[in-house]
C-alpha positions in Angstrom: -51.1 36.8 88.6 -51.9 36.3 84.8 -49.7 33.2 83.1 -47.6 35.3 81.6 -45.7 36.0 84.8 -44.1 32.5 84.4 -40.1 32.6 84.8 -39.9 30.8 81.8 -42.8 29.3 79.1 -41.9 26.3 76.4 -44.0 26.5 73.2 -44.4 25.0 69.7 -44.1 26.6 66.4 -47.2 26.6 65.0 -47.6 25.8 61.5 -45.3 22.5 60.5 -42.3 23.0 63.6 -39.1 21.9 62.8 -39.3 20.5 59.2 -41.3 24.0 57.7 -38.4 26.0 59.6 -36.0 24.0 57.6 -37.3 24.6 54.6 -37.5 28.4 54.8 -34.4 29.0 55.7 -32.3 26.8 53.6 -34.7 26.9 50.3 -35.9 30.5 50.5 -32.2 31.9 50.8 -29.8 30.8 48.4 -26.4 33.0 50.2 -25.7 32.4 54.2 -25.0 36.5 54.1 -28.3 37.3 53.5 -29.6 36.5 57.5 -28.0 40.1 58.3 -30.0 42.3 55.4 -32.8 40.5 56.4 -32.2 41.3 60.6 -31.4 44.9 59.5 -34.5 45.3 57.4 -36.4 44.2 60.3 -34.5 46.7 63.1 -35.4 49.1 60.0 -38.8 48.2 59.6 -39.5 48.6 63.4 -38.1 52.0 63.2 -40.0 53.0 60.6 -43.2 51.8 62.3 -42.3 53.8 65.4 -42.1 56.8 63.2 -45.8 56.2 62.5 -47.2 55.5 66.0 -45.2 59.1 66.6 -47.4 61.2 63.7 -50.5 59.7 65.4 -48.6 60.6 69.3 -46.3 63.3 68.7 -45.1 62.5 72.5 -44.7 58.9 71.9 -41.1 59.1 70.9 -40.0 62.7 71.6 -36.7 63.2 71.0 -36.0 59.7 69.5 -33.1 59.5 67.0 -33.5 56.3 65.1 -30.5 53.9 65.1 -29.2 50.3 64.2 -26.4 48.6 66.1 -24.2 45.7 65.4 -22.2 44.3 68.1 -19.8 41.6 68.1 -18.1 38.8 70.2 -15.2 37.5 68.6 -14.2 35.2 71.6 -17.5 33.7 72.0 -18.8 34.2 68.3 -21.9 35.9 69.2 -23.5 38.7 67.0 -25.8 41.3 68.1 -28.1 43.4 66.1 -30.0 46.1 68.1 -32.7 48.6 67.1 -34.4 51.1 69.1 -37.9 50.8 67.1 -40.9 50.0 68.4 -40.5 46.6 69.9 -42.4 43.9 70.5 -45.1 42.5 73.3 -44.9 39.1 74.4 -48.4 38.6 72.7 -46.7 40.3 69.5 -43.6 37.4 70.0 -45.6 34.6 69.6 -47.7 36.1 67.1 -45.2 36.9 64.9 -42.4 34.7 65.3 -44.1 31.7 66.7 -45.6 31.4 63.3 -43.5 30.8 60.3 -44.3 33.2 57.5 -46.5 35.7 58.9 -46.0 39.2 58.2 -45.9 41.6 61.3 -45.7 44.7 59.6 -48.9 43.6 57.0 -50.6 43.1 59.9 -49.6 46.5 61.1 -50.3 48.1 58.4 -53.7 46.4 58.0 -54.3 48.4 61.9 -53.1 51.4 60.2 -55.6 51.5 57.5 -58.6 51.6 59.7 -56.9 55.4 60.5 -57.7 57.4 57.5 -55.2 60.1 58.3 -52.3 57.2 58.3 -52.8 56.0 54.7 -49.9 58.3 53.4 -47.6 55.1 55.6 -48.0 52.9 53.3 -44.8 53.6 51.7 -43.2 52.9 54.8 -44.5 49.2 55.6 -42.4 46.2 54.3 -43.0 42.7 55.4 -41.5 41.1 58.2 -41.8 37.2 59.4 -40.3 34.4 57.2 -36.7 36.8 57.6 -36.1 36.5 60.9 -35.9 32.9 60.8 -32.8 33.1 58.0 -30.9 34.1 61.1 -31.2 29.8 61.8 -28.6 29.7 58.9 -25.5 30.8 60.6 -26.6 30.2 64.2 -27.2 27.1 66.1 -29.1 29.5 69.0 -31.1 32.7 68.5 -31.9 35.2 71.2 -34.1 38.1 70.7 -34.5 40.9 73.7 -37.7 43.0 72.9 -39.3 46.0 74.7 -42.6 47.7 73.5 -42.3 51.4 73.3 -45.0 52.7 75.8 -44.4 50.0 77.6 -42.2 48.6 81.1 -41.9 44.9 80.0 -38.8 42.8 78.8 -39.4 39.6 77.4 -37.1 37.1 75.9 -36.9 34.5 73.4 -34.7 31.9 72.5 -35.0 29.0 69.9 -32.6 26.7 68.6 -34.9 25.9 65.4 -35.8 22.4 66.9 -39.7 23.0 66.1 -40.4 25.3 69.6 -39.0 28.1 71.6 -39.0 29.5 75.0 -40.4 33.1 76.8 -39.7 35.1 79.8 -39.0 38.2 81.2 -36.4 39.6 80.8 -34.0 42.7 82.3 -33.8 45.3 79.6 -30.8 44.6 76.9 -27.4 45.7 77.4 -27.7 47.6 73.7 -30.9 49.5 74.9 -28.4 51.8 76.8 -26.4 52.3 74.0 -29.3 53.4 72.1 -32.1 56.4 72.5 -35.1 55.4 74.1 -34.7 52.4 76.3 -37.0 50.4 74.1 -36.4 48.2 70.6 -35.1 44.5 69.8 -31.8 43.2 70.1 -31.2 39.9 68.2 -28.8 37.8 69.6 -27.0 34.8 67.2 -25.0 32.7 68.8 -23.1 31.6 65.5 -22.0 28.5 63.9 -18.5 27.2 63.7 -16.8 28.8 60.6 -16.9 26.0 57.5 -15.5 26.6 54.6 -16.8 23.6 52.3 -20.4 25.1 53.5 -20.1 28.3 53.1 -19.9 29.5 56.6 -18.0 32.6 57.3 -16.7 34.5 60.2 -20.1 36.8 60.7 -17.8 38.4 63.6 -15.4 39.5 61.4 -15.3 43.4 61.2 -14.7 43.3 57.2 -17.0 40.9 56.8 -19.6 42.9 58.5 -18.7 46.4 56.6 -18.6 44.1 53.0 -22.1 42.5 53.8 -23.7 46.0 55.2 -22.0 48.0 51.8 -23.6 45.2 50.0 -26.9 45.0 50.8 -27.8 48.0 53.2 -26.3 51.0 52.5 -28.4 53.0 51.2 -31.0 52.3 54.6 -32.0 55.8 56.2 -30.6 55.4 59.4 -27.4 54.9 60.9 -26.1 51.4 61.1 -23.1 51.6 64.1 -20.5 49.1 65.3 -17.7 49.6 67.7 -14.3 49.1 66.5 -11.3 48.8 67.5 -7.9 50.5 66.7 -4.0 51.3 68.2 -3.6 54.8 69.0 -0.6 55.8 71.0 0.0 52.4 71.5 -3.1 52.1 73.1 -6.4 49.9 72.2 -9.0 52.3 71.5 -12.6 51.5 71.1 -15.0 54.0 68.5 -18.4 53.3 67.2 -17.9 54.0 62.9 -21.2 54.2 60.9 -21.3 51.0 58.7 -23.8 53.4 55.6 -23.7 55.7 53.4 -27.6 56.4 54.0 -27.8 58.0 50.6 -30.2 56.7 48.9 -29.5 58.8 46.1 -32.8 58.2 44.2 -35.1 59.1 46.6 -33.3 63.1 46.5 -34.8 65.6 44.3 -32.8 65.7 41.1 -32.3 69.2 41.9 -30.1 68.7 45.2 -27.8 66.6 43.6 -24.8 67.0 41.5 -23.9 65.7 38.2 -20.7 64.5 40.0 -23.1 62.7 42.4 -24.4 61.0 40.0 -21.5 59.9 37.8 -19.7 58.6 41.3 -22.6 56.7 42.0 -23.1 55.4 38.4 -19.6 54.2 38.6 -19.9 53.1 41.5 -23.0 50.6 40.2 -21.4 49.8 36.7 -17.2 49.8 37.4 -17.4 52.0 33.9 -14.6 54.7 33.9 -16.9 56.7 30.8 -19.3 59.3 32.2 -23.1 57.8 31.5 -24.5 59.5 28.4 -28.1 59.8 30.1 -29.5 59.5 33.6 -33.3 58.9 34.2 -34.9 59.6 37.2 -38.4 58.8 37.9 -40.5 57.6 40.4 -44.4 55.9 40.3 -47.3 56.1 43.1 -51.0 54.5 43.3 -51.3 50.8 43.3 -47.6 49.9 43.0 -45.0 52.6 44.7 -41.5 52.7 43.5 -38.3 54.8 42.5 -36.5 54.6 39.6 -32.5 55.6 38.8 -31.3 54.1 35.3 -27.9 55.3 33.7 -27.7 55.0 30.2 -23.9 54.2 29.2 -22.1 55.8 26.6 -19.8 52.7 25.6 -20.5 49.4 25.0 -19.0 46.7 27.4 -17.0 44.4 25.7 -19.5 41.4 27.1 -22.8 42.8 25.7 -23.2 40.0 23.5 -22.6 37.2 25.7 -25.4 34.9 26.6 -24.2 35.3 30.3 -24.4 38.6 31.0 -27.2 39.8 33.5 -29.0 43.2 33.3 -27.3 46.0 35.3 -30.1 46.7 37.2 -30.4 46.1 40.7 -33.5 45.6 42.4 -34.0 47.2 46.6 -37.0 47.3 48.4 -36.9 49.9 51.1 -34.0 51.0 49.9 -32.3 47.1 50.8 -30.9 45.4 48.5 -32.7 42.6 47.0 -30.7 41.4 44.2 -28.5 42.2 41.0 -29.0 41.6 37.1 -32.8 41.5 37.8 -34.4 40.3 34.4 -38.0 40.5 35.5 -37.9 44.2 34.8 -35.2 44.8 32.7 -35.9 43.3 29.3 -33.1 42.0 27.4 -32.7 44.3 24.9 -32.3 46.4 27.4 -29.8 45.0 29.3 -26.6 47.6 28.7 -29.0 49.8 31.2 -27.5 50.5 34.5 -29.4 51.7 37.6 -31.8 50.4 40.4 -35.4 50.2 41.1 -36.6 50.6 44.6 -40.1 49.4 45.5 -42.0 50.5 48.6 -44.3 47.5 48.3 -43.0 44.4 47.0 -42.2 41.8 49.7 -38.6 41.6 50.8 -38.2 38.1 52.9 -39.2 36.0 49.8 -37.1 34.2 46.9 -36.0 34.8 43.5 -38.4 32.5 42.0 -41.6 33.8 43.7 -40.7 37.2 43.4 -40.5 37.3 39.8 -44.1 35.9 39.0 -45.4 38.9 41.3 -47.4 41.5 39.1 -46.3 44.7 40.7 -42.7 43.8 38.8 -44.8 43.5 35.1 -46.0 47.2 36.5 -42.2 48.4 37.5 -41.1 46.5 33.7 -43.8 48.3 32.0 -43.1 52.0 33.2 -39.4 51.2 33.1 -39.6 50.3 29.4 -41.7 53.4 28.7 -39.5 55.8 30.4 -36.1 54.6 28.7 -37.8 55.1 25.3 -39.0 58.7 26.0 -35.9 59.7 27.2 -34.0 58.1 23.9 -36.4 59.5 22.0 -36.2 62.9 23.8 -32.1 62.4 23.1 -33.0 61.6 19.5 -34.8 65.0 18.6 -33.1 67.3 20.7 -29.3 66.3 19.5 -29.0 63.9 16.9 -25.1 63.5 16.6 -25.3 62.0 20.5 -28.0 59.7 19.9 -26.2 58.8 16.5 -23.4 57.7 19.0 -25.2 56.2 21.5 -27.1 54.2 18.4 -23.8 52.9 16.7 -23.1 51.7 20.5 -26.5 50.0 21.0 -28.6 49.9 18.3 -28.3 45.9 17.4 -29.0 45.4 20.9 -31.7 47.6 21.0 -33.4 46.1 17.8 -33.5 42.9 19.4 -36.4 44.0 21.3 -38.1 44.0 17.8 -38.6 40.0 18.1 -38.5 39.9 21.9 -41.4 42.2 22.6 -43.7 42.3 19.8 -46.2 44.5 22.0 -43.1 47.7 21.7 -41.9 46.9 18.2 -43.2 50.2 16.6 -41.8 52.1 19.3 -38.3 50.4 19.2 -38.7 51.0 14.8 -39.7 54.8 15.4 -36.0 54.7 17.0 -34.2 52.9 14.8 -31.4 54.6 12.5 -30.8 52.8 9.3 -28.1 53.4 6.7 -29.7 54.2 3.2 -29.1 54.9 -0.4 -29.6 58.5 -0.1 -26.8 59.7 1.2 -23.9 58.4 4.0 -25.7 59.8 7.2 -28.3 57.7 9.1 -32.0 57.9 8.6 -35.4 56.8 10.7 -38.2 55.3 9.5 -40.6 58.5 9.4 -37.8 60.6 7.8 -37.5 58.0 4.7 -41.4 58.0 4.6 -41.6 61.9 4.6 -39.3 61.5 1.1 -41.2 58.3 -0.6 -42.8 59.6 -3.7 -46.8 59.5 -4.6 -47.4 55.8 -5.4 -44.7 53.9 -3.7 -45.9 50.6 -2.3 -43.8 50.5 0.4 -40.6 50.8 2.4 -37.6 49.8 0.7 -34.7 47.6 2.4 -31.8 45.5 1.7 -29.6 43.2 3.9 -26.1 42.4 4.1 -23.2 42.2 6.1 -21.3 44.8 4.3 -22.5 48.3 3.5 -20.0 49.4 1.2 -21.0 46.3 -0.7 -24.4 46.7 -0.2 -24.2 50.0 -2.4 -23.0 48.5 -5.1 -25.5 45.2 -4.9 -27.2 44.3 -8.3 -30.9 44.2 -6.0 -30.4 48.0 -6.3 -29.9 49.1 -10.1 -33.8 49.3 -10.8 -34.4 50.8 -8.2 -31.6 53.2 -8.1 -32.6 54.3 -11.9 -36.0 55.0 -10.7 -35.4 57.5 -8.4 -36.2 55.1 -5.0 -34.4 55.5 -1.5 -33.7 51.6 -0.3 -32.3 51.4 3.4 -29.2 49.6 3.9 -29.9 46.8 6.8 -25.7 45.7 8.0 -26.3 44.4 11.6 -26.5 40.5 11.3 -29.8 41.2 13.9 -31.3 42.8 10.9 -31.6 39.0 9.0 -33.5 38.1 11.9 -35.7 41.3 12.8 -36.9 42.2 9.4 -39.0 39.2 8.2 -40.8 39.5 11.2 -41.9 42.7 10.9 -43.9 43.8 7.8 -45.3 47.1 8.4 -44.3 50.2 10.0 -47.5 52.9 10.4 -49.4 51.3 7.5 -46.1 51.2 5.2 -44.7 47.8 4.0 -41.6 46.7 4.4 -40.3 45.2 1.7 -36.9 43.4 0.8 -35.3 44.3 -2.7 -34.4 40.7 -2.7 -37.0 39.5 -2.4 -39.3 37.5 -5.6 -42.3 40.2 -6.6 -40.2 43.2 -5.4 -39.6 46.0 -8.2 -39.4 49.4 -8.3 -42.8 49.6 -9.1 -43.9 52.8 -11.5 -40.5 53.4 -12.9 -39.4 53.1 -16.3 -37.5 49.6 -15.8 -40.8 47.9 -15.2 -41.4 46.0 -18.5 -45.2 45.0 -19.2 -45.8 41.6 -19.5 -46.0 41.8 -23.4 -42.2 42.9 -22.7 -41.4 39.8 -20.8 -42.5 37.2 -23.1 -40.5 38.7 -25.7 -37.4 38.3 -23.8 -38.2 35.4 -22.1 -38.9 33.5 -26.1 -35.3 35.4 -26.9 -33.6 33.9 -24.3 -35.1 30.2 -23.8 -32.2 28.8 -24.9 -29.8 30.4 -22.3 -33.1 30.0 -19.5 -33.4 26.4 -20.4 -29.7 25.1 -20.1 -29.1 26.7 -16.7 -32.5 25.4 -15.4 -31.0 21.6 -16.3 -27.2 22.7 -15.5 -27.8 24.6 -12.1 -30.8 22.6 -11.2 -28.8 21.7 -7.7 -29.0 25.1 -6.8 -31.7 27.6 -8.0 -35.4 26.6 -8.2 -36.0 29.0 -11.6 -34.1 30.5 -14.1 -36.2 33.4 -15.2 -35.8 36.9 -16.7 -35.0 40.1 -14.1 -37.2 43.1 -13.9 -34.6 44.7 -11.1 -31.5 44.7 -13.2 -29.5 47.3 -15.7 -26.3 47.0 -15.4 -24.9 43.8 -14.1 -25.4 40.3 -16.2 -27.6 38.4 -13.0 -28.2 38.3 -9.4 -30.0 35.8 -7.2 -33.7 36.6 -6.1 -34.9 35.1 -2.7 -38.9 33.5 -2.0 -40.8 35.8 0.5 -40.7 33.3 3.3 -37.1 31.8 2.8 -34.3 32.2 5.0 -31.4 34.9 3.7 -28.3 33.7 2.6 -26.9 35.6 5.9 -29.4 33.7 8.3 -28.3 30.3 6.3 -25.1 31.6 7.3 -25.4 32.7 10.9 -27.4 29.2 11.7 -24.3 27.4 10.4 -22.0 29.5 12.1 -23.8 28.7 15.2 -23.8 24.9 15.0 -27.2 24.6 13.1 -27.7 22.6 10.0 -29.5 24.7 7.7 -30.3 22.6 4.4 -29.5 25.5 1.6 -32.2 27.5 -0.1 -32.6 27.4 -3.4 -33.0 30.6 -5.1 -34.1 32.5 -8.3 -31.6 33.2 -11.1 -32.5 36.4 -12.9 -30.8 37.1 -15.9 -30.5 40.7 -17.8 -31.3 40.2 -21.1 -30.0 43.3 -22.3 -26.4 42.5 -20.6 -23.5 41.5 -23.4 -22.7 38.7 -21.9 -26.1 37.7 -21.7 -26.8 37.8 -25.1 -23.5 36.7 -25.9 -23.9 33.0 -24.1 -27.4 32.9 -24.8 -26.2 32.9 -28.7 -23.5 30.6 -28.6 -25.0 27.5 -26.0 -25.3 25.5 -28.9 -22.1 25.0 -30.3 -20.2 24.3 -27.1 -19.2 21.7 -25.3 -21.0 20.2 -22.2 -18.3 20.3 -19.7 -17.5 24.8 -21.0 -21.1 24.6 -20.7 -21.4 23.8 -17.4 -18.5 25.7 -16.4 -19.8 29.2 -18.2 -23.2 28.5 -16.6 -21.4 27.6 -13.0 -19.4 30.8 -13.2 -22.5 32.7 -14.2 -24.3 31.7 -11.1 -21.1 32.2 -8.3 -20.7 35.4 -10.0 -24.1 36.3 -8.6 -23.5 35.1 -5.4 -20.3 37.1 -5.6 -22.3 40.7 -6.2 -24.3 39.8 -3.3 -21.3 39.8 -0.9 -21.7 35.5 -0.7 -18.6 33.3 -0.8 -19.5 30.6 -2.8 -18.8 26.8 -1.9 -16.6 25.6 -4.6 -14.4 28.0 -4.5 -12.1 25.4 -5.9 -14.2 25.4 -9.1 -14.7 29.3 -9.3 -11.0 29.7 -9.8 -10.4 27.1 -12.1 -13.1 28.3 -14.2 -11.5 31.8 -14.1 -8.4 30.8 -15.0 -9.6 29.1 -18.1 -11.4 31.8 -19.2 -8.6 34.3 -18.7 -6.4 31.4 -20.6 -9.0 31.5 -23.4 -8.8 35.1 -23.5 -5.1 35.2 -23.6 -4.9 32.2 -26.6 -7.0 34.7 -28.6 -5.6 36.0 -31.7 -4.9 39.6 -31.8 -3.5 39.0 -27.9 0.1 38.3 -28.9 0.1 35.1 -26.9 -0.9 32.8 -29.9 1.6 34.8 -32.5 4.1 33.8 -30.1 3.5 30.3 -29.7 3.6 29.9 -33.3 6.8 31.1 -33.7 
């Protein structure tokens, strides 16, 4: 007689009893629901480990057909979930459950491994240990019924998650019949009283069993029963209904499922009536295992730009669902992506916050990243119109990544589209540098909020005359991605706005003899709006960019943009203003014009002409300027003045 033919055996928890218990179950789980994805991955994770001790003894399980069952006592409030997987020994009980944390399965798995011929398993083998004690979140009293396949003993355990727990033998389940075999685990919860101010449902409730199984498990391989029960004839009838869908639709060849598949199940993950524009599947093996199926939208939600919004990507392991909006491996620029990753290694009875430091998700982020690109990439080549759409969708999202991920910023600019002054279409990067002409310095650019105003910017007119292509830059992201990137494949990128940025080689570049010249002509004009507009611009100088219009405003390298001023301030931000560069065109009429007669006027027209002269820049440039009070006064004067003039009819007529 050995001691383990006791009727019934008291232990301890080892590890830290009662107050270690408490903190799994209430710190490591955030929702009450989660106790029954984590009692299903278990019945699922002794199945699949049957499976394995079959390869190795094809007669082990002969015949077995794998199942889950959930059973339910309203009256009573008792929950069952039964499996007819591989079970458990006594010696396996206390190994396993008596101490908090450890992994059955990992130690499995580490048995499995000394059998070379079993290594292909490993795809099979999550953890177990640390969820089976979640089930203390809804129950006051746990249960658990086990048989070892191969073996004739029952053995029971119960706990009330006081710090120990009790053993004996047992008489084989109830559920055991039910299912194939005669062997498994049956957990037992004897529930808590329903609470609504602590989130304690009714767990016996049918719906609330289908809703939490939809949730979290359908997609699980094998059928998840529970008997229901319906009026027929006027009769209660009792039928067992399969609680999943057991497609995992992602672990299918691509090649046995339809496109209609696939759009039900994308709308089914993104509650978007539009068919996806693209669908990647992919899947990884070696050190880290895992499936991939991301839906690429073809409209943009109307919350994309919220600060709120969580990736669509949802995270299983084992084909259970872990969580939603998982950030770890979705990068934020990436966020309209809809889809789920399924990893055959990462543990599944652990939190939110230790999950994400875990490397194997940098591994899953990495391959995810590199995938989506290919495929847009791929899109971008093979039809240009679609990807034009799917980039007037997404593109400002997608150029956040730019700034975000510094380590992908060449590969997020080789799929840029830009706006440019070639023509109305869209352009990339490689495609403007395939038309740059011998000698150019660099990559041309211009921002704004306007593109149709862009065209027509003052920054442009050297340029323009000298035969050079500038890219239009209208996204307010632009502002912010641009000054952080200053090279593209060994081209510069350079802002026409900026100070030192000409057209260089064309005709409009004067020599510095040139310069002076003008410069001596128009000291006069140069001096007075230094004093005048001091408030405001940090030089008055002559302009090497313009032809046609009278002046325009010229940024330093490192300064903020008038748009980023203006975003910051839009946002709450104080942003003390830049002061800029005033270049004037010394060739323009009106140039000359003031320039010659500064001296004989007044202070106060002075400062007005020289004030009007300056918000007309600002103007050009798309920029409202700040006394707007003072612009229009000063144009009405002027258009006064212009009326009073003789020759105009309104003077002729005052005389009379």
């Amino acid at each position: 007689m050995t001691d383990f033919d006791a009727k019934t055996e008291r232990l301890q928890f080892q590890t830290e009893a009662k107050q270690i218990l408490e903190m799994m179950i209430y710190s490591v789980y955030s929702h009450r629901e989660i106790f029954l994805r984590e009692l299903i991955s278990n019945a699922s994770d002794a199945l699949d480990k049957l499976r394995l001790e079959a390869i190795r003894n094809p007669d082990f399980a002969a015949g077995h057909e794998p199942k889950i069952r959930i059973d339910r006592d309203e009256k009573d409030r008792i929950l069952s979930i039964s499996d007819n997987g591989i079970g458990m020994t006594r010696e396996e009980i206390v190994e396993f459950l008596g101490t908090i944390a450890r992994s059955g399965t990992r130690e499995f798995l580490e048995r499995v491994k000394e059998q070379p011929e079993q290594n292909m398993a490993e795809m099979l083998i999550g953890r177990f240990g640390v969820g089976f004690y979640s089930s203390f979140m809804v129950a006051d009293r746990v249960v658990l019924v086990t048989r070892r396949a191969g073996t004739s003993d029952v053995w029971r355990f119960e706990s009330t998650g006081d710090g120990t727990y009790t053993i004996e033998r047992a008489d084989a389940p109830g559920a055991f019949g039910a299912l194939p075999g005669g062997f498994g685990t049956t957990v037992e919860l004897h529930l808590k009283p329903e609470n609504e101010e602590t989130g304690m449902e009714d767990y016996v409730s049918e719906w609330t069993i289908r809703e939490i199984v939809r949730k979290y498990s359908d997609f699980v391989s094998c059928p998840i029963e529970m008997s229901v029960t319906s009026e027929k004839d006027g009769k209660t009838v009792a039928e067992d209904v399969v609680l999943n869908s057991m497609k995992a639709i992602w672990t299918r060849p691509e090649s046995e499922v339809s496109d209609e598949e696939y759009s039900e199940f994308y709308r089914h993950l993104s509650h978007d009536t539009n068919p996806p524009l693209r669908r990647i599947l992919f899947s990884a093996e070696g050190a880290t295992e895992f499936r991939g199926l991301v839906f690429i939208p073809s409209k943009a939600p109307g919350d994309l730009f919220f600060r709120e919004r969580e990736s669509g990507i949802s995270l299983y392991i084992k084909r259970i669902f872990i969580m939603s909006g998982c950030t770890d491996i979705v990068p934020g620029f990436l966020r309209f992506l809809h889809g789920v990753i399924d990893s055959e290694d990462l543990p599944l009875n652990i939190s939110r916050e230790i999950l994400q430091n875990d490397p194997k998700l940098r591994i899953m982020r990495r391959s995810l990243v590199r995938r989506v690109f290919a495929s847009l990439k791929k899109l971008r080549d093979e039809n240009r119109d679609t990807f034009g759409a799917f980039w007037k969708e997404f593109g400002a999202v997608l150029k956040e990544g730019i700034v975000q991920e510094p380590d992908v910023r060449e590969q997020i600019l080789d799929l840029c589209l830009w706006r440019s002054t070639k023509d109305d279409g869209l352009t990339t990067l490689d495609e403007y540098i395939s038309r740059m002409p011998e000698g150019q310095e660099g990559i041309y650019y211009l921002t704004g909020r306007d593109c149709d105003a862009l065209r027509s910017s003052p920054h442009l007119e050297a340029f323009l005359a000298g035969g050079k292509e500038v890219l239009l830059l209208c996204d307010p992201v632009d502002d912010l991605v641009m000054p952080m990137t200053f090279e593209y494949k060994e081209k510069k990128l350079l802002s026409v706005s900026r100070e030192g940025v000409t057209p260089s080689g064309s005709e409009n570049t004067k020599d510095e003899a040139s310069r002076s010249e003008r410069e001596a002509t128009l000291r006069p004009l140069i001096d007075a709006a230094k004093t005048v507009l001091s408030k405001v611009v940090r030089d008055v100088r002559v302009s090497d960019r313009l032809t046609s219009s009278p002046s325009c405003l010229v940024s330093d390298p490192n300064a903020l943009s008038p748009q980023m001023e203006r975003m910051f301030r839009e946002m709450g931000q104080a942003v003390p203003p830049t002061k800029r560069i005033l270049e004037l065109n010394a060739a323009h009429p009106l140039v000359t014009k003031l320039n010659e007669r500064l001296d004989g006027m007044e202070a106060s027209e002075k400062d007005s002409l020289l004030g009007l002269l300056y918000d007309q820049a600002l103007l050009a440039e798309g920029v409202v300027p700040e006394r707007l009070q003072d612009l229009a006064s000063g144009v009405a004067k002027l258009m006064q003045g212009y009326l009073e003039r003789p020759g105009t009819g309104v003077t002729e007529a005052n005389e009379r």
